[in-house]
C-alpha positions, 0 to 999 in steps of 0.5 A: 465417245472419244477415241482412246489415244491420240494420234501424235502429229508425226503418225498423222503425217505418216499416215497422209505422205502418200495422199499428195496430188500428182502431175497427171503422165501425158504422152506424144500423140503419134498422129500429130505429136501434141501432148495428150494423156494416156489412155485418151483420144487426143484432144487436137486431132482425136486419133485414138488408134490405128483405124479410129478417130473421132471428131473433134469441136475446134472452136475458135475462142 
């Protein structure tokens, strides 16, 4: 079975303008000041918030 009508290239395109990738936001880390994303623990120092930090691998590579 094929569909009725076809999708012309303009609603197609229309259809696909938000489905673009976008840069991921990053913030300053208050402990150390790199650039990590939101949400996250930072990758350089591992401080997540006042009061909690994890341990983070530093390899040398």
């Amino acid at each position: 079975m094929v569909p009725p009508f076809r999708c012309s290239p303009g609603r197609t395109r229309r259809r696909r303008a938000h489905q673009a990738i976008k840069a991921s936001h990053t913030t300053l880390c208050p402990n150390c000041g790199a650039a990590k994303r939101s949400h996250t623990a930072c990758s350089s120092c591992g401080y997540v918030r006042p009061g909690l930090q994890i341990k983070v691998n530093k390899d040398s590579n």
